[in-house]
Residue, then its C-alpha position, 0 to 999 in steps of 0.5 A: x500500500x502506498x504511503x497515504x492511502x487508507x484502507x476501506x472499511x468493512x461497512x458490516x462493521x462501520x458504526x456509521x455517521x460519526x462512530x455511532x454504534x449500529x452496524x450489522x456487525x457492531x463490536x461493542x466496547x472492550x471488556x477487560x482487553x477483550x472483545x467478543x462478536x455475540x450479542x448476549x455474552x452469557x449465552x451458550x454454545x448450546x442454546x445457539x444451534x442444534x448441532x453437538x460438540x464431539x462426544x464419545x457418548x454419540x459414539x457408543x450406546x451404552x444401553x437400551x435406555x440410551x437415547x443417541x442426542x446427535x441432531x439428526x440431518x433433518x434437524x441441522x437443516x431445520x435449525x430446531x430438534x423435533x420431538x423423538x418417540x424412543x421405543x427403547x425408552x418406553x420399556x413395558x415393564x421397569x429393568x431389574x435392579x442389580x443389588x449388591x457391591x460392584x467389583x471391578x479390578x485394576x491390571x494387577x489384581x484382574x490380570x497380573x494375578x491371574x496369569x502368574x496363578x495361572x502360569x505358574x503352575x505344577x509345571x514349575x515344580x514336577x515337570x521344569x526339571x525333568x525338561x532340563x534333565x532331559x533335553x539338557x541346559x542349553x536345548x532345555x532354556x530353548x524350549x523355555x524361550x521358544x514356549x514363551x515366544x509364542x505365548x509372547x506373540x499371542x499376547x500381542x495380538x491378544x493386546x492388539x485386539x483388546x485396544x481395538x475398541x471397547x471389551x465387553x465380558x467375554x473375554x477371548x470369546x469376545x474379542x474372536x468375535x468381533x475380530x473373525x465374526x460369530x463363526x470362528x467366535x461361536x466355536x472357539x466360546x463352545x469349545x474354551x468353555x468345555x475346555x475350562x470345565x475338564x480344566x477345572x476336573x483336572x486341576x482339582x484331581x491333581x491337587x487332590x493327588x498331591x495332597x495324598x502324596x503329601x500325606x503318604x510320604x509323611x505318614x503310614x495312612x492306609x486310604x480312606x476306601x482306598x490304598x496308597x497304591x490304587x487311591x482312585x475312590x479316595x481321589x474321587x470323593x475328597x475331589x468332589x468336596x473340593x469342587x463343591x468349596x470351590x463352587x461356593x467361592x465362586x457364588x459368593x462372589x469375585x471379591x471372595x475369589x480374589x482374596x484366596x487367590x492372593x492367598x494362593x500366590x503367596x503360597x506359591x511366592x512362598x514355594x519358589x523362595x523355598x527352593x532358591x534358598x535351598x538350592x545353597x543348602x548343602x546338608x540336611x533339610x526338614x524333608x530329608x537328610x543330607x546323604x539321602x537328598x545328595x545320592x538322589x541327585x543334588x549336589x550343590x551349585x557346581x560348575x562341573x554339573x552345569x557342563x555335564x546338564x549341557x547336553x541333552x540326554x534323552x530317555x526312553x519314555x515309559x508309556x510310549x516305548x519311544x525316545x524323548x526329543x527336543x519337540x516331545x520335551x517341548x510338546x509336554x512343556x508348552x501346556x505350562x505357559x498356557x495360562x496368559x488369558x485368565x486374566x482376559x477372560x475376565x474381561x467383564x470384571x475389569x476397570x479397564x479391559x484395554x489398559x489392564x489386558x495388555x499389561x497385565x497379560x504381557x508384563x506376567x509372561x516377561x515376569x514367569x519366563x524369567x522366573x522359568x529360565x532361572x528355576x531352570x539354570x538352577x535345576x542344570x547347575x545343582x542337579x545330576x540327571x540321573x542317579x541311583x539314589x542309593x545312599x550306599x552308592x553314594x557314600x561307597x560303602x555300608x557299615x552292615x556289609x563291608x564287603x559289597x562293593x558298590x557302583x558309584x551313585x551317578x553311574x548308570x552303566x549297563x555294568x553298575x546295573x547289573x552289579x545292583x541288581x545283584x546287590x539287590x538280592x544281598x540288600x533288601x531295600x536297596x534300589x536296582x537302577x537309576x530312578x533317580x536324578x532331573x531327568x526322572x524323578x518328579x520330586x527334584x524340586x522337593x529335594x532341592x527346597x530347604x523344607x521341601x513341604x513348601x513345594x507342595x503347598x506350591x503345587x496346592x497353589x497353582x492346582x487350586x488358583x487354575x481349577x478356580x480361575x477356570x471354574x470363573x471363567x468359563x461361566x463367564x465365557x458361555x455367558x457372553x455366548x449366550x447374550x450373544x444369542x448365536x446358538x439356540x438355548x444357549x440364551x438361558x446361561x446369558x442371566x447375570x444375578x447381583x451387581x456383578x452379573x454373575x454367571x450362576x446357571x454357567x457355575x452349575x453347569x461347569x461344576x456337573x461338567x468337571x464332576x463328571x469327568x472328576x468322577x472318570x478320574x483318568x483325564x490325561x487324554x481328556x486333559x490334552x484335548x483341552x490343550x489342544x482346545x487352548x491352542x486353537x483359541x491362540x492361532x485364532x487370536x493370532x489369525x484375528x490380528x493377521x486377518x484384520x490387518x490384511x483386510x486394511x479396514x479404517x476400523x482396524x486402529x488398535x492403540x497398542x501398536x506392537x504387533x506384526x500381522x507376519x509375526x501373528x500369522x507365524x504364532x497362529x502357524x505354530x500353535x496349530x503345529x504345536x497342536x499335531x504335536x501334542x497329540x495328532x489325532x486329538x489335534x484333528x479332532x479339534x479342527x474337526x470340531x471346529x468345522x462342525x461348530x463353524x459350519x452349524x453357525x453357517x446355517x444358522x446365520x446368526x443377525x449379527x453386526x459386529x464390524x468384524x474382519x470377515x465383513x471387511x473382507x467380504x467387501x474387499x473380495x466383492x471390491x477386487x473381484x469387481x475391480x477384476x471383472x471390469x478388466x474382463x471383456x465381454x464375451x458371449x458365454x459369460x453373459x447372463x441377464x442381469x436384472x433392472x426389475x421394474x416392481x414398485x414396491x416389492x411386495x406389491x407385485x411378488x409375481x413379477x419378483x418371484x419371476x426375475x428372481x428364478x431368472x438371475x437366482x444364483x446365478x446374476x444381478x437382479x436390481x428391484x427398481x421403485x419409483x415414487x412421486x417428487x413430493x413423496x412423504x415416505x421416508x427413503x431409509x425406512x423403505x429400503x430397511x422395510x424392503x431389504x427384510x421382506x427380501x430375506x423374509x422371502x429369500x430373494x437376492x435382490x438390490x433395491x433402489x429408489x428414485x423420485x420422480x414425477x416421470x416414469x421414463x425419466x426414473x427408469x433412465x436415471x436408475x438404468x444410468x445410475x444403477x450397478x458398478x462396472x461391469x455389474x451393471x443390468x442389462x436387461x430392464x423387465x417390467x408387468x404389461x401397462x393395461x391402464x387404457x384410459x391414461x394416455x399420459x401413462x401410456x405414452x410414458x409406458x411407450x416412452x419408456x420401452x423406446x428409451x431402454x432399447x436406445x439404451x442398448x438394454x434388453x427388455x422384457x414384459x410379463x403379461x399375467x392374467x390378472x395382471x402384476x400389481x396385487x396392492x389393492x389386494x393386499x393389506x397386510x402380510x405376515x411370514x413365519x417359518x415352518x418345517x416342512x417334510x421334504x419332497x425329494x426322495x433321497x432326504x424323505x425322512x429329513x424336514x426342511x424349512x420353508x417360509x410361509x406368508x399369510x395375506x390380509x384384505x382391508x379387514x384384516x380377513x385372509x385373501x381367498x386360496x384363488x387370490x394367494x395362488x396367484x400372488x405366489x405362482x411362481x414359487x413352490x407349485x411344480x409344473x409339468x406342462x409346456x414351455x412354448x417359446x416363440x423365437x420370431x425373430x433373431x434377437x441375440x438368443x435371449x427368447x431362447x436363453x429365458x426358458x432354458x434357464x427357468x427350465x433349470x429350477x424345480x418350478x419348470x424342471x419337467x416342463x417340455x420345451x417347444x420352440x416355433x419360429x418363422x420362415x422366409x421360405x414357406x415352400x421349404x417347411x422341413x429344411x426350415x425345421x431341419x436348420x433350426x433343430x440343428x441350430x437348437x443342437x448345436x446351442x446345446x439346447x434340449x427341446x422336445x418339439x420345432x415348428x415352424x409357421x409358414x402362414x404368418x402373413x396370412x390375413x387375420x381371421x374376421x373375428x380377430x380384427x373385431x376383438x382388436x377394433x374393440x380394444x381400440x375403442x378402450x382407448x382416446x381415439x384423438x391419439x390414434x389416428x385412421x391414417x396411423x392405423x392404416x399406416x401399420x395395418x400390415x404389422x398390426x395384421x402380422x401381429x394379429x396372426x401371431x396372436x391367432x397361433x398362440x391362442x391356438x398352439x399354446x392356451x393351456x402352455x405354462x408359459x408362453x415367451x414371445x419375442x416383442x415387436x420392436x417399437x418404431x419411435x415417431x411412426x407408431x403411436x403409443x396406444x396402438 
């Protein structure tokens, strides 16, 4: 700007001659420094517009009672809120109140706690050692590692998925759900629960089992009904007591179960510090004495001992008769960190499932596998593999018989063992082979400890926290399934009761589950099949994060971001190979379960909209394949008729419906195209809702569509130029014959419209029923409902089938004669056994023909008979005619039982045909049919009067008559004639 010359002032804010204030934007005088530009200063945001500020509360509903206070578009645009009737606020009778203290917990105590329980658990006491003594340090610590990186990567996608969203209770059943949909969902909730409940009977039948190991090993007790030697009975019904205490805890209530479970880790706490300290205790302890404890293997931290547990030094199992190897030792030992989702099943109890589950979850598998490594390293440096146990071979010597030379305690030669089996027979008592050492004896760790009973209360510990952790959880579980309503019955275990929605139905069926397999008493096989259940919920956690990510949905955000969608498909790979490991043939009965359940959900198709990755990778197939379809060109075999249908409403001329839809069912694209006035009160969104149901209802695969438009021939335009993607787009434009006589417009619009589907290079086609397409007036109301029906066909005589049934209802509410309904539903169910009579008049690319050959293929007109009549250009050559097109039928691999051909079509019409055509003219406003225009196209009209005769003479008692149309000469024919 040049020096001196003045801006020009906004004149919405001059305040006019003299500075007076008054201008359209008129700032007032300061206020404290300030300014502002609204005229009542204390007004809010709020009470100036209609429109909300962010809030999560528009974004997720909360409840039932929940009312979304987003302003509806209507309602911007008006600049006021109407009033809203809300069914869900008007309940018809008042909610249950839940009474009682709601517990939620933090991640230590809901998660961290639990997974430590969990994971931590006899393993660590009776089998850690043996998995060192038999694969050695450095393949021992291996398997270690390996173990917890796949619990790790589960963990991750585990985390992945929790942060994806809000977590309702459910736990892993909730979160497979969501992320693979209700069928992988559906059977992985069936399955975890049924896995928890033998759970719950096999931990309860060990911790019983330790207890009389712990009672025999200290006293002479013989056995209740029992001996030490066959406790079976004894087993069975301590164990039943056990489970009932365990069952009251859970009634009475989460808060009672975390405090015996934070009673259960200190024991386990207790348990572990017990075995560090011993391990630098070299003589006797309260368990044993020193010279016992040294000649059944342990020696001490030593260096020489570390380098011997180097190596691996497999054994011959006993009950396999095979070799142990590295992925046996690894099969066994994997069971031991399967504990990471207890913490996430409770998923419903958590103040926050998105903060609490990942950390708590991953920070205990980084804590228990330090833990694993170091009980590990201690077990190598401190421990012999394998001894004798004698305390003679031991000390080289014995006070009652000087003269025996014994083998020295860790030598398990062939020869030392045959020199104590002849020792054997001078000493009793004395041991004949080596049963002792890491690599055999399940009591190591007892021996390692300073007391050595603190290592069963650790087993206690572990046995009981799993067998309540599973026992709470998997009511939870079924719980969520049955709220979820995707299996029948199952709704009745969705009741909670108190303040925490506890699962009390889910409690009794659990514990009658774990009392019937207690009552079995021998679960080892029961007990890997409920591995393998374990592992199958891991590699579809891990497949949920892989499958979400490569679907590359905006949905999929979660905020924890350590994850790899390879590295969970590589965790989801191995957890099946871990599977097949374990057990091959309980590993097929997993997947073999899981297909059954999935394929049930399948059928059952549940109304479910949870967002998940299978419906975004439903929308991607249909986006790529429709992507590849139009990089296709278009080729005579690959057409099929697609489908812009014409019928209004659909419920109002099912007849038409039912007649496109046996043309492209399965097999192409049928659009149901609606066209409402300009001025149209109906709400667009509510019809297509209303419409998309009554297609289901009717099982018909259709699109609708809806234009609003005053002009019938301009709303078949736009929809035929709006209508598909690519190369999905309709071809075809179908429609009832227009009858209203006395409406020129209409029919004018009707001529209008053929004229413009044909320049739109569309095939179009007319059905013409008796009593016409368009049953609205019929009509009032109509009710479906599903019922079993016994089904026809002869190889599932014995078997129902269900099928959909509809009742109509006049003005009156009274049901429409049998007469009526028949006709609204000639086209579904009735098999005909008449003829399908085809009149390929002329060449129109086939489609006359392709009609009838594709409705021949669907069981209302599979036993129909196929005639074709043509015409001739050769009147005197009648079989070469015939012959020509029999031939061309062949060779187009169509099935016929009759030609003919009608060498008389321009023959003139019968007297009485042209008085029948006179009469329906008369029907019409003759100003719009002139005598020259009917004199003008008497030789077609005469044409098509003759083609009327043959039908009426050859096809009256047809099933179905398919005529190729006239072709309609724009500006030359007028639209009445």
């Amino acid at each position: 700007m040049e020096q001196g010359e003045q801006g020009r002032a906004n004149q919405g804010f001059d305040g006019g001659p003299g500075g007076a204030a008054g201008g359209f934007l008129d700032v007032g005088r300061p206020v404290n420094n300030g300014h502002t530009y609204v005229y009542e200063p204390d007004k809010s945001l709020s009470r100036m517009t209609v429109q909300n500020i962010p809030s999560e509360d528009n974004y997720r509903k909360l409840s039932k009672m929940y009312v979304d206070q987003r302003p509806t578009m209507e309602e911007i645009m008006l600049g006021e809120k109407m009033e809203k009737i809300d069914e869900e606020m008007a309940p018809t009778q008042e909610s249950e109140k839940l009474k009682g203290k709601v517990v939620k917990f933090g991640w230590i105590e809901g998660v961290f706690m639990r997974c430590l329980l969990n994971i931590w658990g006899v393993m660590l006491f009776l089998r850690l050692s043996w998995v060192i003594g038999q694969a050695g340090l450095v393949q021992g610590l291996l398997v270690i590692t390996l173990c917890n990186a796949v619990t790790m990567i589960t963990g991750l996608s585990m985390s992945a998925v929790a942060t994806n969203g809000q977590i309702a209770s459910g736990g892993v059943y909730y979160m497979i759900s969501r992320a693979l949909g209700p069928e992988f969902g559906g059977a992985i909730g069936i399955m975890f629960t049924v896995a928890n409940s033998i759970s719950v009977a096999t931990y309860t039948l060990g911790f019983v089992d330790n207890v009389f190991d712990l009672i025999y090993d200290v006293s002479d007790f013989g056995g209740f009904v029992g001996t030490p030697d066959n406790r079976l009975n004894d087993i069975r019904w301590i164990g039943s007591i056990v489970l009932v205490l365990i069952l009251v805890l859970a009634i009475v209530g989460m808060d009672w179960v975390t405090r015996v479970q934070k009673l259960l880790l200190v024991m386990l706490i207790l348990a572990q510090i017990d075995m560090l300290v011993g391990s630098f205790l070299p003589g006797e302890t309260l368990y044993t004495d020193s010279d016992t404890r040294h000649a059944k293997g342990f020696v001490g931290w030593n260096m020489n001992v570390a380098k011997d547990n180097t190596d691996s030094a497999y054994l011959v199992d006993d009950q396999t008769g095979k070799e142990n190897n590295f992925m046996s030792v690894f099969g066994v030992f994997f069971t031991a960190v399967t504990g990471i989702v207890a913490g996430a099943n409770l998923s419903g109890d958590l103040k926050d499932p998105a903060y609490a589950i990942p950390k708590g979850t991953i920070l205990a598998i980084i804590f228990t596998y330090i833990t694993y490594i170091g009980y590990g390293i201690l077990v190598g440096f401190t421990f012999l593999k394998q001894v004798s146990g004698n305390v003679q071979d031991y000390l080289g010597t014995s006070a009652e018989y000087p003269n025996v030379t014994f083998p020295s305690f860790d030598d398990c030669s062939i020869e030392a063992n045959l020199m104590r089996d002849n020792i054997s027979a001078i000493i009793p008592d004395y041991e004949t082979g080596c049963g002792y050492g890491s690599a055999i004896d399940q009591k190591t760790m007892t021996l390692v400890s300073a007391t050595g009973y603190l290592v069963y209360v650790g087993c206690y510990g572990a046995t009981l926290s799993s067998a309540i952790a599973s026992l709470v959880g998997a009511p939870r579980v079924l719980q969520a399934v049955g709220r979820d309503k995707i299996y029948p019955k199952v709704e009745f275990f969705a009741k909670g009761h108190g303040a925490n929605n506890d699962p009390f139905r889910g409690y009794i069926l659990v514990f009658l589950i774990a009392f019937g397999c207690l009552m079995i008493g021998d679960l080892n096989a029961i007990g890997k099949l409920a591995s393998n259940f374990f592992l199958a919920a891991y590699a579809l956690m891990n497949l949920s994060v892989f499958h979400s990510s490569m679907t590359k949905s905006p949905g999929w955000r979660p905020s924890f971001k350590f994850y790899n969608p390879w590295v969970s498909l590589l965790g989801a790979i191995v957890c099946v190979a871990i599977m097949f490991l374990i057990d091959w043939i309980l590993a097929i009965g997993t997947v073999a379960a899981i297909a059954v359940l999935y394929a049930f959900m399948v059928y059952l198709k549940p109304e479910t909209n949870w967002g998940s990755s299978a419906d975004a990778l439903v929308f991607l197939n249909a986006l790529n394949n429709s992507y590849s379809l139009n990089e296709k060109k278009d080729h005579v075999k690959t057409y099929r008729p697609k489908i812009l249908l014409m019928s209004g409403n659909p419920a109002h001329r099912k007849p038409l419906v039912d007649f496109a839809n046996l043309i492209t069912k399965k097999i192409s694209l049928l659009v149901c195209g609606h066209i409402l006035p300009e001025n149209s009160l109906q709400d667009e969104e509510v019809l297509k809702e209303t419409v998309e149901s009554w297609f289901r209802d009717h099982n018909i695969k259709s699109f609708y569509t809806v234009q609003q438009t005053d002009s019938f021939s301009y709303g078949v335009q736009n929809m035929i130029n709006l209508t598909g993607l690519g190369k999905l787009c309709p071809n075809m434009v179908l429609m009832g014959l227009q009858s209203n006589k006395n409406d020129n417009i209409s029919s004018d619009e009707y001529f209008k419209t053929l004229t413009l589907c044909l320049e739109k290079k569309m095939a179009v086609g007319v059905l013409k029923l008796p009593n016409g397409c368009d049953y609205s007036g019929n009509v009032a109301s109509e009710e479906t409902f599903v019922e079993e029906v016994p089904n026809t066909t002869e190889s599932k005589k014995s078997k129902k089938e269900k099928k959909t049934v509809a009742v109509y209802r006049d003005a009156n509410g009274k049901p429409l004669p049998k007469s009526v309904v028949d006709e609204i539903q000639r086209f579904t169910g009735v098999k005909r056994s008449g003829t399908i009579d085809v009149y390929w008049l002329y060449d129109d690319g086939g489609l006359t023909l392709l009609l009838p050959y594709i409705l021949k293929t669907r069981k209302q007109f599979a036993s129909c008979k196929l005639r074709v009549f043509s015409l001739t250009n050769r009147p005197e050559d009648l079989n070469q005619s015939t012959i020509g097109l029999s031939n061309m039928l062949a060779k187009f691999r169509i099935n016929y039982s009759e030609v003919e051909i009608i060498p008389d079509i321009t023959k003139k019409a019968l007297p009485e045909t042209k008085a029948q055509f006179e009469e329906i003219l008369k029907g019409y406003d003759m100003s719009t049919v002139s005598e020259s225009d009917i004199k003008a196209n008497s030789e077609r009209t005469n044409r098509h009067l003759r083609t009327a005769e043959i039908l009426r003479e050859k096809s009256m008692n047809s099933e179905l008559v398919v005529v190729t149309l006239p072709l309609p000469r724009k500006g030359q024919t007028p639209a009445a004639l």
